[in-house]
C-alpha positions, -999 to 999 in steps of 0.1 A, spaced: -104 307 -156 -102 268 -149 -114 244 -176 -149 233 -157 -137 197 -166 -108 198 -145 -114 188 -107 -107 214 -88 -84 197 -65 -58 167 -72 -30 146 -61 9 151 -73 9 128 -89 -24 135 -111 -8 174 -114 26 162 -128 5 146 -158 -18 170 -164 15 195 -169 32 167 -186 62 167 -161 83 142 -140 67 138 -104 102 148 -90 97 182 -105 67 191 -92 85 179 -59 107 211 -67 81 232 -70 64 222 -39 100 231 -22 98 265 -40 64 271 -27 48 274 -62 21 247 -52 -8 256 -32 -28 231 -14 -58 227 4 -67 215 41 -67 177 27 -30 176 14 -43 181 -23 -29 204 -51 -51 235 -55 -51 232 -97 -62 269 -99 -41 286 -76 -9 263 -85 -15 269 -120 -17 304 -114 17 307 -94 31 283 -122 25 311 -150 39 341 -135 68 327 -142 89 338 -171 77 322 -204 110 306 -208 131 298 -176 152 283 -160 141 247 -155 114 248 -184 91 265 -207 62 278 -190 29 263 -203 6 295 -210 15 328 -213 22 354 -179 -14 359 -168 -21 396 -160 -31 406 -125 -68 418 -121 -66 452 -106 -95 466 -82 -122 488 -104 -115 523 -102 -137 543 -82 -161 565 -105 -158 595 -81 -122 599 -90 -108 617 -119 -101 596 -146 -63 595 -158 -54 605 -191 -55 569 -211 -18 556 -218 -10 538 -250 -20 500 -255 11 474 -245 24 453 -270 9 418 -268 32 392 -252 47 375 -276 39 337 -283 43 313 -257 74 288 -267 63 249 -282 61 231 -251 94 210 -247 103 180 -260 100 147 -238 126 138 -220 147 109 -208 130 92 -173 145 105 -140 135 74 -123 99 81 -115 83 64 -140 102 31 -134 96 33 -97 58 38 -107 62 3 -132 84 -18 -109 71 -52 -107 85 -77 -89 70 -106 -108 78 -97 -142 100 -124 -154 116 -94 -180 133 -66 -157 150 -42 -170 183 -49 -156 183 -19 -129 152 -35 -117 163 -70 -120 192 -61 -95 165 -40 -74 146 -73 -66 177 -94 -62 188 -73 -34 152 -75 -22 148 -112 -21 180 -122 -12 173 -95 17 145 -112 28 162 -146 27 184 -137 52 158 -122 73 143 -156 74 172 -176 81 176 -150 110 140 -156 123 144 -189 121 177 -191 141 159 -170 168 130 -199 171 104 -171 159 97 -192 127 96 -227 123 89 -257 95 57 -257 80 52 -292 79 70 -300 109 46 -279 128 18 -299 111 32 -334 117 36 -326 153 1 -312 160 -18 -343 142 9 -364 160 -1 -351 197 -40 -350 184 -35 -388 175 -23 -397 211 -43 -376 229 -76 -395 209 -55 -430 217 -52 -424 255 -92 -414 257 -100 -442 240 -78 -469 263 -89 -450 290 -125 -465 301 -105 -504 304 -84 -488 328 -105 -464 350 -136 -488 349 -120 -512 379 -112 -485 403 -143 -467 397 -165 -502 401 -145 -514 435 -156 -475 448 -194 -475 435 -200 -512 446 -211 -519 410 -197 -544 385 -169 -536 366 -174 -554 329 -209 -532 331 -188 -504 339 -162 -505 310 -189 -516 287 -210 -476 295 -178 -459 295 -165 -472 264 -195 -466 246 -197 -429 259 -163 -418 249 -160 -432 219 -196 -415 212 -175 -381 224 -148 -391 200 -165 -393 171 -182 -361 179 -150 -340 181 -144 -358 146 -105 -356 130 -83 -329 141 -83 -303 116 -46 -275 116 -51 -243 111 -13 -229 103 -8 -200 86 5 -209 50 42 -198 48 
């Protein structure tokens, strides 16, 4: 019966530690159907624990952890005769010391991999070598296909435009007030003097140009 502690269900990974194994072994025994899982993609502890012993104590691939657990046969019916009672099996013998730990298959370093730690181990050092220098290249390739560009060229160029755009508004009243005057039939110093006043009152509300580029 199942510790009451133990969650009923689990990830693979959360099973390969509780049975103190690599995760690529209890990949092998999902391929050898010994797992059972439910509807969620979880390991069914009971039931895969229970395939798991009915194994041989010792075997091929391991020890197992517990002894063979018997098989719980239907009560017998009283109506029927009972059989003559046979002798008492042997009790199984001891289960074997669980085996000793052994060398990484690569699991656990994938599972400790970090690329920012400035001491790698020198497989992982040349892992994220590969990786940057991989994405170097992918860069300079997006770059020579115009789908990234400079940072602070992009930046330059937008407060650039924003900065003539606001110049041109701002000459614009001295050189629009004249025409507009001649075709109101009003004077034209009076003129340049309201616009003026009204766009630079607009400018001031639109206040300095602010970029929002993504950070690179």
């Amino acid at each position: 019966m199942a510790d009451p502690a133990t969650p009923q269900f689990m990830t693979q990974a959360e099973f390969s530690r509780r049975r103190g194994v690599s995760k690529k072994t209890v990949t092998d025994w999902k391929q050898k159907d010994l797992l059972k899982f439910n509807d969620a993609g979880l390991v069914d502890v009971e039931a895969s624990e229970w395939e798991l012993d009915q194994r041989p104590t010792v075997y091929r691939g391991g020890v197992a952890h517990r002894p063979i657990r018997a098989v719980v046969k239907d009560e017998p019916d009283p109506r029927e005769k009972p059989a003559s009672p046979k002798p008492k099996a042997a009790p199984p013998p001891p289960a074997s010391p669980p085996p000793t730990a052994r060398p990484s298959d690569g699991d656990d370093e994938e599972e400790d991999y970090d690329p920012d730690d400035p001491d790698l181990k020198t497989p992982q050092a040349i892992r994220r070598k590969e990786n940057f220098l991989g994405l170097q290249r992918k860069q300079d390739y997006e770059v020579k296909q115009g789908r990234l560009v400079d940072h602070g060229a992009a930046e330059k160029l937008f407060f650039d435009t924003a900065r003539d755009y606001r110049d041109a508004w701002a000459a614009w009243p001295s050189r629009i007030a004249t025409i507009m005057a001649d075709e109101l039939g009003i004077d034209a110093r009076t003129l340049t003097t309201v616009l003026t006043a009204h766009v630079q009152q607009h400018l001031e509300q639109l206040g300095d140009p602010e970029a929002t580029l993504p950070q690179p």
